[in-house]
C-alpha positions, 0 to 999 in steps of 0.5 A: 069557542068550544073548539078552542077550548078542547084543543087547548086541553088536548095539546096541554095533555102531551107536554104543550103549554101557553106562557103568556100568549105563546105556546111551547113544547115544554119537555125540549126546555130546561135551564140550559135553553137558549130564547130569543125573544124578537118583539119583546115590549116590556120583556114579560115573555122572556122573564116568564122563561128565566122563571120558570125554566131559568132559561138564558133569554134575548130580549129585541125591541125596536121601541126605544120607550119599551126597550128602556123599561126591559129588565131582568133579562139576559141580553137585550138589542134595541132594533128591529128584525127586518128581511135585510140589514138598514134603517127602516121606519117603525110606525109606533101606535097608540097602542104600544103592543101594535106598533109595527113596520107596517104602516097603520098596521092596526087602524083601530089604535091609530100611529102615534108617530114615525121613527127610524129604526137599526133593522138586522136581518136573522143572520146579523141578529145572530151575530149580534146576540153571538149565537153563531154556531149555537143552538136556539131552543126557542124562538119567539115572534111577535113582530105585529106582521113583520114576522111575513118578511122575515119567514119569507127570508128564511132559507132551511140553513137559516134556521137549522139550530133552532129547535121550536119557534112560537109566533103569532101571526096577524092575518086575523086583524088584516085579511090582506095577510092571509095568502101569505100567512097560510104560505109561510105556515107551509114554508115552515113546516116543509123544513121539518116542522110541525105546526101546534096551534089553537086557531085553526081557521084563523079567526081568532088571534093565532098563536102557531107554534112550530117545533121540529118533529125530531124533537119530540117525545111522545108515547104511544098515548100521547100520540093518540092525543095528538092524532085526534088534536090533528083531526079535530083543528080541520086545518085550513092550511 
């Protein structure tokens, strides 16, 4: 974990920093931004947001035992983020942070039961939380594999108002994922991204964070960092 730990300081010497599992940019954040929080739980990421950078924060969960307890927080839509509009089945697990709309998503805990659930694809989600027409400073993703769907749904249109989006991708606990990770990686960082992250071979949780080049303000030193952060991850996308 050598490496792990090395890319973690060198991507927190050039503004980036992990607030609860999710890394950031975090000079393109202040109290003015805009989070949409999709796959909230008990809503801990977007309270970490409001107090840190008292940032205006979406909170959507699917689980309506999770989504009760959510507090705090701005704006909170019980549902699912899906590729289409509609009812779908949600497998809630016994474990309440890997219930997914994949079925036995995490075999190790096991499903509890199935539920339906509202599914809104993005552009009904931005309805929904009226953000039409607004930009989105960060959007998080942790949707237990759903978030494959949902990149693959994208069009460059869909996300032209977001400015930094911070998922983690699940290819590390189902192998079955992998292609279409490394192909969702790829889609995204072809609209304009680029792709922070400190699991470069997939073999750890990945927490990827993709933040418009424009964006960015970096100094010359700062830009060294990031060359030698480039260099040393050995992407394997």
């Amino acid at each position: 974990m050598l490496r792990k730990s090395l890319l973690e300081t060198m991507l927190k010497t050039i503004g980036f920093c992990n607030i609860r599992g999710h890394w950031l940019y975090i000079p393109a954040i202040n109290s003015n931004s805009v989070v949409v929080d999709l796959g909230a739980n008990l809503g801990e990421f977007s309270k970490a947001m409001i107090k840190k950078f008292k940032a205006k924060c979406y909170a959507v969960e699917p689980n309506q035992d999770l989504f009760d307890k959510i507090s705090d927080v701005n704006v909170k839509v019980n549902a699912a983020i899906t590729a289409a509009d509609g009812t779908v089945s949600f497998f809630l697990s016994n474990n309440p942070e890997s219930s997914s709309l994949i079925n036995n998503f995490e075999q190790q805990w096991g499903n509890a039961q199935k539920v339906s659930v509202v599914g809104y694809c993005w552009k009904t989600m931005v309805e929904k939380l009226k953000l039409t027409n607004r930009y989105i400073d960060v959007l998080k993703i942790d949707v237990e594999g759903a978030e494959l769907d949902l990149i693959e749904s994208f069009d460059e249109k869909d996300i032209a108002a977001i400015k930094q989006i911070t998922i983690e991708f699940h290819d590390w606990l189902n192998k079955n994922l992998h292609e279409r990770t490394v192909n969702a990686i790829k889609k995204l960082t072809s609209f304009g991204f680029l792709c922070i992250t400190d699991a470069p071979d997939h073999s750890w949780p990945i927490e990827a964070l993709f933040v418009r080049k424009k964006n960015l303000s970096l100094n010359f030193t700062q830009k060294l960092v990031l060359k030698g952060y480039n260099q040393i991850r050995f992407l394997s996308y």
